[in-house]
C-alpha positions as CSV (number, residue, x, y, z in Angstrom):
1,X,97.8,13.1,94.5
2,X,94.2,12.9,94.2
3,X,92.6,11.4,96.1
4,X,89.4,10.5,94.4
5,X,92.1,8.8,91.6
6,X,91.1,5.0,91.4
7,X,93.8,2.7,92.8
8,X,93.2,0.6,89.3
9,X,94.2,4.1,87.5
10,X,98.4,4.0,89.0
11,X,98.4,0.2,87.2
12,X,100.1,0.6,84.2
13,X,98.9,-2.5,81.1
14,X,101.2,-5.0,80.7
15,X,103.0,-4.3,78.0
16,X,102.8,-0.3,78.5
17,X,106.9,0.0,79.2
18,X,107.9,-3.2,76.9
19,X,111.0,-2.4,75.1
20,X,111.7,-5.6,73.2
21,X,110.5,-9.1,72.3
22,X,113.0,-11.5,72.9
23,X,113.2,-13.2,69.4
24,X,115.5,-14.5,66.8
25,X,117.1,-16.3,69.5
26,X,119.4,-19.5,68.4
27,X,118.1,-23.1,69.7
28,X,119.9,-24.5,72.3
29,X,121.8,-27.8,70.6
30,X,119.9,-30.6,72.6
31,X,117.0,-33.4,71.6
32,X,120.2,-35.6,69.5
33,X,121.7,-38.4,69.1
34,X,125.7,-37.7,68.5
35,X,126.5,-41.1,67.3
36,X,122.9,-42.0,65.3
37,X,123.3,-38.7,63.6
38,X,126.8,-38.7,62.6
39,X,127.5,-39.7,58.9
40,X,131.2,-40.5,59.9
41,X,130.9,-42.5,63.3
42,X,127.8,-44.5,62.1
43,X,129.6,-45.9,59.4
44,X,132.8,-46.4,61.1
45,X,131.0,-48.7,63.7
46,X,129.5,-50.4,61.2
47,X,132.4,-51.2,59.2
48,X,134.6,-51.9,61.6
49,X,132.8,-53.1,65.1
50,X,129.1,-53.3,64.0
51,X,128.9,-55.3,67.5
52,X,129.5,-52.1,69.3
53,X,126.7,-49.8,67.5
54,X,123.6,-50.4,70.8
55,X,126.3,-49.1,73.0
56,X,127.3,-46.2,70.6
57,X,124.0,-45.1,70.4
58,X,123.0,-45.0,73.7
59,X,126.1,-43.2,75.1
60,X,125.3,-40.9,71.8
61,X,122.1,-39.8,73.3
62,X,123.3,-38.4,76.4
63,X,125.3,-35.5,74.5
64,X,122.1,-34.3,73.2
65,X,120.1,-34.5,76.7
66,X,119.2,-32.0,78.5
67,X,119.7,-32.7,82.1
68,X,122.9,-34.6,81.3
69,X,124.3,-31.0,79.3
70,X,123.1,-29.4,82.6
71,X,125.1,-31.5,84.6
72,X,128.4,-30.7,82.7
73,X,127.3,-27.1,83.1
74,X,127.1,-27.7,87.2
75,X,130.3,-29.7,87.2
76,X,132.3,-27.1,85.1
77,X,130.5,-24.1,87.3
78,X,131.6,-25.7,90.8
79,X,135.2,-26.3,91.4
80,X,136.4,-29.3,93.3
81,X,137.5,-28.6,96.9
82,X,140.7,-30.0,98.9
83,X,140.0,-31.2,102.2
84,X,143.4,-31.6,103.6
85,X,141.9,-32.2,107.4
86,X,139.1,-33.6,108.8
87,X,137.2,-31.8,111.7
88,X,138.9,-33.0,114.4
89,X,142.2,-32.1,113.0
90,X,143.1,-35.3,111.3
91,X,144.9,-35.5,107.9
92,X,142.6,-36.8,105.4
93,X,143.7,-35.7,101.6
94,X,140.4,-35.7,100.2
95,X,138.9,-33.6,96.5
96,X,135.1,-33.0,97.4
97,X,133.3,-32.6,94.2
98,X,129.8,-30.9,93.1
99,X,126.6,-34.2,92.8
100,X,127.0,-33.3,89.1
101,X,130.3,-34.7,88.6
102,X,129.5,-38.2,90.1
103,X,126.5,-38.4,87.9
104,X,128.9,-37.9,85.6
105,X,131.4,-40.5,86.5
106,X,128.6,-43.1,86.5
107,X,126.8,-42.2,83.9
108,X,130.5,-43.0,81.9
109,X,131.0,-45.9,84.0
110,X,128.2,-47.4,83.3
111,X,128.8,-46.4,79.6
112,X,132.4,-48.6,79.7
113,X,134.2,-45.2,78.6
114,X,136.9,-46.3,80.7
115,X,137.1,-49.8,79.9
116,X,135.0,-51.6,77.0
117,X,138.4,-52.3,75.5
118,X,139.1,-54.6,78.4
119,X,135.5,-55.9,79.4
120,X,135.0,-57.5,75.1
121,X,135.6,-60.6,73.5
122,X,134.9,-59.1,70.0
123,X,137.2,-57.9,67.6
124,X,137.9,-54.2,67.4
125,X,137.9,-53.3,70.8
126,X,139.8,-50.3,71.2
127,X,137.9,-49.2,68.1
128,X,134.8,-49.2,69.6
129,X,136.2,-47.5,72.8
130,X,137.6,-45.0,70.9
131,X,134.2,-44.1,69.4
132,X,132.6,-44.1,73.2
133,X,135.6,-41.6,73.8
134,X,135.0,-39.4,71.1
135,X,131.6,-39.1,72.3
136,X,132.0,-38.7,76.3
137,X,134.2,-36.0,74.7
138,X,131.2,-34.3,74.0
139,X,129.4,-34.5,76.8
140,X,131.9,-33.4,79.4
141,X,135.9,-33.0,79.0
142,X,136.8,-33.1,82.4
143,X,135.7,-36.5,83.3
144,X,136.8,-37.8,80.1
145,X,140.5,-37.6,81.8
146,X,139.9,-40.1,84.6
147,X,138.2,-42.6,81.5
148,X,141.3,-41.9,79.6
149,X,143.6,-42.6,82.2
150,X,141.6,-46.0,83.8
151,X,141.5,-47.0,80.0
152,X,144.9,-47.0,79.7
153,X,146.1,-48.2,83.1
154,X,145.1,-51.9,82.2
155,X,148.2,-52.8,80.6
156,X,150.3,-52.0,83.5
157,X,148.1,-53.8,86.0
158,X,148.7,-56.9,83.6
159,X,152.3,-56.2,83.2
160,X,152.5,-57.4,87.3
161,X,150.9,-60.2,88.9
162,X,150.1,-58.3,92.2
163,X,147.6,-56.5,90.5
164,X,145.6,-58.7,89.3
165,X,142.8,-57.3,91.4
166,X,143.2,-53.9,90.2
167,X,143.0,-55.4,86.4
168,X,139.5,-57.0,87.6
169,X,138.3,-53.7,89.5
170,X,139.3,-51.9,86.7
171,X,137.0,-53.4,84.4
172,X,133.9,-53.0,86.4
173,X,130.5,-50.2,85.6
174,X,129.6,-49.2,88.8
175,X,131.4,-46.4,89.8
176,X,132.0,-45.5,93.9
177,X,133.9,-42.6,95.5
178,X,135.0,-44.0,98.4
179,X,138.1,-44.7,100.7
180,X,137.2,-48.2,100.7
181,X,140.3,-51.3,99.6
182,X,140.4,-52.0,96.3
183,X,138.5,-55.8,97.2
184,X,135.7,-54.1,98.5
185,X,135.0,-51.9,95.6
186,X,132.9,-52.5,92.6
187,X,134.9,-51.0,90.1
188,X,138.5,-48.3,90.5
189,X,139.2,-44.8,89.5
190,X,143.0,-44.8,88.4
191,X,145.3,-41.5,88.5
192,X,149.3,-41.3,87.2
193,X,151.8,-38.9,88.6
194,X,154.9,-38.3,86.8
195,X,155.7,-34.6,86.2
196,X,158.2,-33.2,89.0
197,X,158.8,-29.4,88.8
198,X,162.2,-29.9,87.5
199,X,161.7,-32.3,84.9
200,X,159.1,-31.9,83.2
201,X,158.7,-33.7,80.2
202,X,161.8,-35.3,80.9
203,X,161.3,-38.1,83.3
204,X,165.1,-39.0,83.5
205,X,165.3,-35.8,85.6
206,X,162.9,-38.0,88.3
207,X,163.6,-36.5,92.2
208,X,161.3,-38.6,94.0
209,X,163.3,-41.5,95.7
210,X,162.3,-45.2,96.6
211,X,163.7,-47.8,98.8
212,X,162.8,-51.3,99.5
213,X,160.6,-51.8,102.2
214,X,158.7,-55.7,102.7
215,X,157.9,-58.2,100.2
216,X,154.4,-59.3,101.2
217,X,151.0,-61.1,99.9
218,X,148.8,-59.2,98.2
219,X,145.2,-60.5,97.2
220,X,146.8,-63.4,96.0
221,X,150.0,-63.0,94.8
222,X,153.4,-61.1,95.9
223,X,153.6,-57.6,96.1
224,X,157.2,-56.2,96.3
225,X,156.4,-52.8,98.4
226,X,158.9,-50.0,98.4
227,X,158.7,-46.7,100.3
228,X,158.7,-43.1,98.2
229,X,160.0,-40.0,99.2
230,X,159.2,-37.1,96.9
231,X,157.1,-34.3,95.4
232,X,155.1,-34.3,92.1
233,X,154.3,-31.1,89.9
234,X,151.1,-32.2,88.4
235,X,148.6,-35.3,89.3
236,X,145.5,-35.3,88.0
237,X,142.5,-36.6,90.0
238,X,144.3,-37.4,93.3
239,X,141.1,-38.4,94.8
240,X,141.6,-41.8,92.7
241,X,141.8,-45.2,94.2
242,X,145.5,-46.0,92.9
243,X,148.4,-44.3,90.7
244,X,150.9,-45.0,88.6
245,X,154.1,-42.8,89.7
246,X,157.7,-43.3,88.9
247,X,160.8,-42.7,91.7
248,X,164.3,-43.6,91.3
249,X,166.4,-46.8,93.1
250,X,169.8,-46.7,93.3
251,X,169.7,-43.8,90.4
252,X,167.2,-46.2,88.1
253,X,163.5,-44.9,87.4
254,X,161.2,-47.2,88.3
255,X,157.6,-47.4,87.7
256,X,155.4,-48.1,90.6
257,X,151.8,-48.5,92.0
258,X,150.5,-47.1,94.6
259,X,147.4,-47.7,96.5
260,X,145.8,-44.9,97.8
261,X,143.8,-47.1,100.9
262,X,146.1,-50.1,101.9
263,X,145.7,-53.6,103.0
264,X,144.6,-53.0,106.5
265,X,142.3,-50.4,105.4
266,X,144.4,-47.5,106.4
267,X,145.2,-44.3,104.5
268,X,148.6,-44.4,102.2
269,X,151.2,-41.2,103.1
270,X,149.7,-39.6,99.9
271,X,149.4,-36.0,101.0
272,X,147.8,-33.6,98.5
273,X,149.6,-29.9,98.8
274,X,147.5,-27.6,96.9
275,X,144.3,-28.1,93.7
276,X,146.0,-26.3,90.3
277,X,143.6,-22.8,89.6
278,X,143.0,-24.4,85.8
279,X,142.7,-22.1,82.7
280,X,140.1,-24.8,81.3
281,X,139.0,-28.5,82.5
282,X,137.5,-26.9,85.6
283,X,135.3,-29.5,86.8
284,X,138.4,-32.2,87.0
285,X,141.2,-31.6,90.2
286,X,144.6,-31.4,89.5
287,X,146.9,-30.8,92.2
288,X,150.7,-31.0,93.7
289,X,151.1,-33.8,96.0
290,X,154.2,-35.3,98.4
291,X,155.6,-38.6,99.0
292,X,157.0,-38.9,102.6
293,X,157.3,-42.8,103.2
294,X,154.7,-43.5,100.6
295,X,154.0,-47.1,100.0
296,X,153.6,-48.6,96.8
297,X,154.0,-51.5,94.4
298,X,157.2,-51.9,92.4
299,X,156.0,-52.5,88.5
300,X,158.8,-54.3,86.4
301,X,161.9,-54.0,86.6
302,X,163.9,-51.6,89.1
303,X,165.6,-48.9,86.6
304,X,163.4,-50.0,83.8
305,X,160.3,-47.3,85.0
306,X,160.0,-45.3,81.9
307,X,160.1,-47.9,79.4
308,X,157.5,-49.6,81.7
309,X,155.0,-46.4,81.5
310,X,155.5,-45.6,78.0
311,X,153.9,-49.0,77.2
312,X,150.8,-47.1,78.9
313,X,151.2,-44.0,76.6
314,X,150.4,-45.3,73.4
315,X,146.5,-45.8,74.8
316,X,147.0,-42.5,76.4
317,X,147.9,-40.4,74.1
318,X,145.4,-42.2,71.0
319,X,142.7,-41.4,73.9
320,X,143.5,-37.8,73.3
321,X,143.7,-38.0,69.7
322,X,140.3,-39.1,70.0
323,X,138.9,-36.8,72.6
324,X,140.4,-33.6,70.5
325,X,138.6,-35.2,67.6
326,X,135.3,-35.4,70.0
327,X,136.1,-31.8,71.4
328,X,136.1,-30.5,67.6
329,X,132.7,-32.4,66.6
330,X,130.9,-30.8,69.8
331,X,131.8,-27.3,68.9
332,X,130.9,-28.3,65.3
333,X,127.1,-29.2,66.2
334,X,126.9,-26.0,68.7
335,X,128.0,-24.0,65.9
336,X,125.6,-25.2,63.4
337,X,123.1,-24.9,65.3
338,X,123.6,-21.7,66.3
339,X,123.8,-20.5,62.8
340,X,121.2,-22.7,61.3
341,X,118.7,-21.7,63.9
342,X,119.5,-17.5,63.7
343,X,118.4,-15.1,60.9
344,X,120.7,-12.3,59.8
345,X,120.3,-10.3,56.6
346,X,117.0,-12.1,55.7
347,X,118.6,-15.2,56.0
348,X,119.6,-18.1,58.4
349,X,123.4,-17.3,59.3
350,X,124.3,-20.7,57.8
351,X,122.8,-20.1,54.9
352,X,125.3,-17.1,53.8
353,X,128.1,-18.3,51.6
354,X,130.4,-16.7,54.0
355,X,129.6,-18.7,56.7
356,X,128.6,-21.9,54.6
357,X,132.6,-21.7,53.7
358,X,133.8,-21.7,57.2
359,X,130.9,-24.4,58.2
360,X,132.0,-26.6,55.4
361,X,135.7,-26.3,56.5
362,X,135.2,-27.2,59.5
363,X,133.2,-30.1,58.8
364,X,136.1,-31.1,56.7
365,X,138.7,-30.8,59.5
366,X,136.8,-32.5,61.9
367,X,136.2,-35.4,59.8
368,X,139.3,-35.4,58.9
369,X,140.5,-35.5,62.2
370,X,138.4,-38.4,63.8
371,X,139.2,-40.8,60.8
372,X,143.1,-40.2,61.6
373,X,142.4,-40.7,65.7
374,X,140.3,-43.9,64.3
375,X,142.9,-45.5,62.2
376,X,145.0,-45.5,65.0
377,X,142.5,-47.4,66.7
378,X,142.5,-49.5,64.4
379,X,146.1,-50.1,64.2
380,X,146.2,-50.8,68.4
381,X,143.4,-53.3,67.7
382,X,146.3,-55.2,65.1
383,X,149.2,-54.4,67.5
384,X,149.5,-58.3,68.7
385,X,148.3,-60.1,64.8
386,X,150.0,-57.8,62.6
387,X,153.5,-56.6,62.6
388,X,152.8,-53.9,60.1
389,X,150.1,-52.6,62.4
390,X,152.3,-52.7,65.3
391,X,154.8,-50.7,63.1
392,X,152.1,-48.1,61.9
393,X,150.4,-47.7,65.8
394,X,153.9,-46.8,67.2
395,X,154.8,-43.6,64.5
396,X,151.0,-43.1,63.6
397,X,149.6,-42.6,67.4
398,X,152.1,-39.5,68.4
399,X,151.6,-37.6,65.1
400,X,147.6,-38.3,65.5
401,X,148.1,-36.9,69.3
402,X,150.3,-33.7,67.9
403,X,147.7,-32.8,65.0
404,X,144.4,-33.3,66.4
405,X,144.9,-31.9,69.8
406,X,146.5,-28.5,68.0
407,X,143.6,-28.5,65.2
408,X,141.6,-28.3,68.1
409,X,141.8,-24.8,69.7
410,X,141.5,-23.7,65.6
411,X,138.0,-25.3,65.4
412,X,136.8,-23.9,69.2
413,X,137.9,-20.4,67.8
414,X,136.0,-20.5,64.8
415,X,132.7,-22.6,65.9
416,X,132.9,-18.8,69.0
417,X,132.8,-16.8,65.8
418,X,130.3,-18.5,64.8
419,X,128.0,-17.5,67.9
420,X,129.3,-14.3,67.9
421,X,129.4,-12.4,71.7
422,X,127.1,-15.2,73.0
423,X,129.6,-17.6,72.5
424,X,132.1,-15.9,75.0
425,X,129.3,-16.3,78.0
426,X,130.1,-18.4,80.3
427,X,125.8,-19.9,80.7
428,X,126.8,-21.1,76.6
429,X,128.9,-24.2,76.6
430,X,131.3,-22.7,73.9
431,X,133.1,-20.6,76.1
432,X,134.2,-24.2,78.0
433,X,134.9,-25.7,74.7
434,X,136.9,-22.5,74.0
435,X,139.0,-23.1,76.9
436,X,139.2,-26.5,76.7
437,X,140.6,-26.9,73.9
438,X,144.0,-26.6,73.7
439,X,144.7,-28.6,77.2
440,X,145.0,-32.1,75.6
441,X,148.0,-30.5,73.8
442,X,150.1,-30.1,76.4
443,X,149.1,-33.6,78.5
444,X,150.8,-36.4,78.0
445,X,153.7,-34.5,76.0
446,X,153.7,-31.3,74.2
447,X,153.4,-31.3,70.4
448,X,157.0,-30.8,70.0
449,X,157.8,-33.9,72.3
450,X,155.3,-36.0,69.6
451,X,157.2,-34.6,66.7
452,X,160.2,-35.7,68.7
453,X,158.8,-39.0,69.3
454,X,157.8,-39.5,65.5
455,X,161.2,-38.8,64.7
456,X,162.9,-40.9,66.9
457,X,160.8,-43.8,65.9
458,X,161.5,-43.6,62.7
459,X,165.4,-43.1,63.5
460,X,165.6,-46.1,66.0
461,X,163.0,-48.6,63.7
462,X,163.2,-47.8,60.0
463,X,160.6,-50.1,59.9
464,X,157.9,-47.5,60.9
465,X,158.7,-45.6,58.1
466,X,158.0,-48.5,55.9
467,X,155.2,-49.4,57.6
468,X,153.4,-45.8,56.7
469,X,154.4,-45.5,53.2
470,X,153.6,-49.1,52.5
471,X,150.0,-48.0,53.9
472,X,149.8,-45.6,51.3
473,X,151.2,-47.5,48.5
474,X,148.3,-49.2,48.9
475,X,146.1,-46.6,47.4
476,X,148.8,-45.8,44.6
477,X,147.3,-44.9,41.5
478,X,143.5,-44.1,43.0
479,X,143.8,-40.3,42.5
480,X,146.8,-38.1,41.8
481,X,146.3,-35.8,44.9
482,X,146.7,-38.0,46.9
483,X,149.9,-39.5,45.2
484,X,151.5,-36.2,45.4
485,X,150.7,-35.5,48.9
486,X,152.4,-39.1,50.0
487,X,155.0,-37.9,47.6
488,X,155.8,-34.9,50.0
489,X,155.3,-35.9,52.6
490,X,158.2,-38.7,52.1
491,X,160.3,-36.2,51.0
492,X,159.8,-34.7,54.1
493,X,160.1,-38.0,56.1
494,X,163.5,-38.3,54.7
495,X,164.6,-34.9,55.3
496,X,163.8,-34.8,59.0
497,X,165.1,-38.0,59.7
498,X,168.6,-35.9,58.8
499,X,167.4,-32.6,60.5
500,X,165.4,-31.9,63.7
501,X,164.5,-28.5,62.1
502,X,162.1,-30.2,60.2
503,X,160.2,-32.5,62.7
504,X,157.3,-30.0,62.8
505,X,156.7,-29.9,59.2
506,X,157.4,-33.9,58.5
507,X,155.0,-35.0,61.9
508,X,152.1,-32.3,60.0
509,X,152.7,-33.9,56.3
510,X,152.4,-37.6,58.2
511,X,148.9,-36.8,59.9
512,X,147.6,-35.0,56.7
513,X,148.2,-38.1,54.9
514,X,146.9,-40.8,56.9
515,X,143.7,-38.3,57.0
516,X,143.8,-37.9,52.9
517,X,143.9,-41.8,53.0
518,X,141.2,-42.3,55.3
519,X,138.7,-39.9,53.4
520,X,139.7,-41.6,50.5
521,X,138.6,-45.0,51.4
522,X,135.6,-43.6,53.8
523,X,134.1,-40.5,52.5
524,X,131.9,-38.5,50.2
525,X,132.9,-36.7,47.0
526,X,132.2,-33.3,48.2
527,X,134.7,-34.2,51.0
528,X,137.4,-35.7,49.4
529,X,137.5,-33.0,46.8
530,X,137.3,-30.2,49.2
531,X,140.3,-31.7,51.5
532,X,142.6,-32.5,48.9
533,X,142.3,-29.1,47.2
534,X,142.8,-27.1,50.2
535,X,144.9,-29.2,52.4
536,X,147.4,-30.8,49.6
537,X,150.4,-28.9,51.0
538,X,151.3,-28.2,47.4
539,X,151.8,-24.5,46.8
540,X,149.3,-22.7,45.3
541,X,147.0,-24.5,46.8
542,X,143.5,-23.3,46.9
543,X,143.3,-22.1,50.6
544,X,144.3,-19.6,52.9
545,X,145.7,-20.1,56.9
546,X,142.4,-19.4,58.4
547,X,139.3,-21.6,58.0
548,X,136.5,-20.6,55.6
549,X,138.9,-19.4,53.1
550,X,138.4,-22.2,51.1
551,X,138.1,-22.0,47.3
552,X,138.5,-23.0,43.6
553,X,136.2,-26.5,43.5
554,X,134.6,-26.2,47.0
555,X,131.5,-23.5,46.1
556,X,128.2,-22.5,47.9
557,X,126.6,-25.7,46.4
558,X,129.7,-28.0,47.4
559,X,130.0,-26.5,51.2
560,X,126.2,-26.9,51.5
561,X,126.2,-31.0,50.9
562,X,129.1,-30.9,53.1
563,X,127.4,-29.3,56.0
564,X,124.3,-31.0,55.6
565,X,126.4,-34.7,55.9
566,X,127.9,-33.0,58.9
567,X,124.7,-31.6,60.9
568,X,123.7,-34.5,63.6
569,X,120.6,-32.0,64.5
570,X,119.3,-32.0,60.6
């Protein structure tokens, strides 16, 4: 080198060796409000719990915060931890979690995710929860599972008298990991454990064994306390303060309670075996766990335990209903604002009739989807005034939980087309909605054991059935697509009720029409006309099996109003 060459000389200008600009980037979906700028949950509220509609809309903002989508992303990025031991070698049985996810857990708390149902004097209660849920759902999946399961523990804390103070607790907004008693505690996070490797989905096949133990007082009242011995296959969030388990006596499933800290402030025999390695829902633990002298609460009746924690799995499985319905409106709004937001071919994506068909189909569905998930709310809101709503609720709430939560990996695989390769990147929060998705499929019963369940209810109660198609007869006459679809899917009621074969087909027709009668009464032209002539399960009908292959009526102009009614960013 020379050295008479200036030092300033070897400094090359900025952009000398720039290869690119980084633009045409998509925003990121943030700055919204997912309840003030939905078309379909605004008016819901407002027809149907206007009370509710402060709450809605400040739980609504937190989907479209910043720092509360970066605290999903940390939750989902760090895995829970089991803690077996403590440092000195003592057994302890502990989940430690990433600071994201208790934000997260008070932030829903505080929210009454898990419990406005239970905390309200107005009318449409689990309606209005039902909206909150379909919102959490789009803030962060794996926490909405303890809100799901705390929601619907309250009706077997009331079913027993020796819970009252878990009924109370349960209903509180301050959320608190700790060991603590259940009296000392603001508020309780409530787990179940059912599924034994064996069994299944089939609880009859129940291992896990009980025997009496002491009949003692318990805040209050008397606690009949039994001792378990046994294993179960999956538990989710075993770091809760209490679960509902089932064990057999004297051959009998029985449905139990048990506390994870008891009376005298020690630790229950709960003994956690190993955290599940999760395809999706990463942020929540899931684990194996033992019973080896276990105490816990009888619930009921001894050898009455599944009857005792179905009455729990109605609220169950409508939460899921309603939190596929969520999952499917958060990858709706990522996807159109991915493609509303990126230019291709001299235009933004969204604005190519390609993609303005699959946009517009997916709006549909996903309307479509959180009506039905709503009217079942709606029906568990009538369950004790109205015999027909009882009726409707007990067929209507397993066919909502089969359709919506398999729609729901359909809508995550298109709305990742829709980003292209930057969907499938883990720093984008469609690759967790991707995997997310088909999980609230396979919890709390597999579609198959919903079709089941719509089939036996109609088998065992006729009066379901009557209860649905006098539901439709009401709108008899209104508009002939929607008479013919009813028409079929009686037909098909009928026929399944004679052959299993069928269940599949009949539990599908049942869900479609309860959607066709919701958009009927509730939504837009555009809407109506575009579900009814691509979903009327007549042949011929004017759509193919993927999304965006909608035609005949639905055109550019048509898909357009239908995505601008659907776009909470607009």
């Amino acid at each position: 080198m020379n050295q008479s060459t200036s030092s300033a000389s070897l400094v090359a200008p900025a952009d000398r060796y720039r290869t690119h600009e980084v633009r045409n980037q998509a925003q990121p979906a943030n700055g919204f409000n997912a309840f003030s700028g939905d078309a379909v949950l605004t008016a819901a509220i407002a027809r149907e719990a206007p009370w509710a509609g402060e709450r809605c809309a400040a739980l609504g903002a937190l989907a479209g915060d910043v720092g509360v989508q970066e605290l999903a992303r940390l939750a989902n990025r760090h895995d829970p931890e089991l803690k077996t031991h403590d440092r000195f070698g003592h057994r302890i049985d502990w989940v430690e979690f990433h600071p994201s996810w208790h934000e997260l857990m008070s932030l829903a708390w505080k929210h009454e995710v898990p419990n406005l149902t239970w905390r309200t004097a107005e009318s449409g209660g689990h309606y209005a929860r039902a909206v909150l849920s379909h919102l959490w759902n789009q803030v962060e999946h794996g926490t909405a599972c303890p809100t799901g399961m705390a929601y619907a523990s309250f009706a077997g804390f009331s079913a027993e008298p020796a819970l009252a103070v878990w009924a109370e607790k349960s209903k509180g907004t301050q959320y608190e990991f700790s060991r603590r008693e259940v009296g000392d505690k603001p508020s309780v996070v409530i787990g179940y454990a059912m599924t034994e490797k064996q069994g299944g989905s089939d609880l009859r096949e129940t291992q896990t064994s009980a025997r009496f133990s002491h009949s003692a007082d318990y805040h209050g009242a008397t606690a009949h306390w039994y001792e378990l011995t046994g294993h179960k296959w999956f538990c989710s969030v075993p770091q809760s303060d209490g679960f509902f388990t089932l064990a057999k006596v004297d051959g009998g499933v029985t449905c139990f309670f048990l506390p994870r800290t008891l009376p005298d402030g020690s630790f229950n025999r709960f003994y956690i075996q190993r955290l599940k390695d999760k395809a999706g829902n990463r942020s929540n633990a899931s684990s194996e766990i033992e019973y080896a002298g276990t105490l816990a609460i009888r619930v009921g009746e001894e050898g009455h335990g599944i009857r005792e924690i179905l009455s729990h799995a109605h609220l169950t499985r409508l939460d899921f209903a309603v939190g596929s319905a969520g999952l499917m409106r958060q990858a709706l709004t990522l996807a159109l604002q991915h493609t509303t937001t990126r230019t291709a071919f001299g235009s933004s994506i969204a604005d190519r009739p390609m993609m303005l068909n699959v946009l517009a189909d997916m709006a549909v569905e996903t309307e479509a989807a959180t009506l039905l998930a709503l009217r079942v709310a709606k029906a568990t809101d009538g369950m004790e005034t109205s015999t027909h709503e009882k009726l409707l609720a007990r067929v209507a709430t397993p066919a909502a939980k089969f359709f919506n939560c398999s729609r729901a990996p359909a809508i995550a695989y298109e709305a990742l087309q829709c980003h292209g390769g930057n969907g499938f990147i883990e720093e984008n929060p469609m690759a967790r909605l991707y995997r997310e998705a088909p999980l609230n499929s396979v919890w709390e019963g597999t579609a198959n054991m919903m079709c089941m369940d719509v089939r036996r209810a109609m088998q065992r109660t006729p009066e379901t059935r009557d209860a649905l198609l006098d539901d439709w007869k009401r709108l008899a006459g209104q508009d002939a697509r929607f008479d013919r679809m009813a028409g079929n899917a009686t037909r098909l009621i009928d026929a399944a009720l004679a052959d299993e074969f069928l269940a599949r087909p009949m539990t599908e027709a049942v869900a479609r029409t309860i959607q066709g009668a919701e958009l009927l009464q509730h939504s837009t032209t555009e809407v109506i006309d575009a579900f009814f002539s691509t979903r009327g399960g007549q042949s011929g009908s004017d759509w193919g099996v993927h999304l965006g292959t909608m035609g005949g009526r639905v055109n550019v102009d048509t898909a357009r109003k239908i995505v601008h009614r659907a776009n909470v960013l607009r």
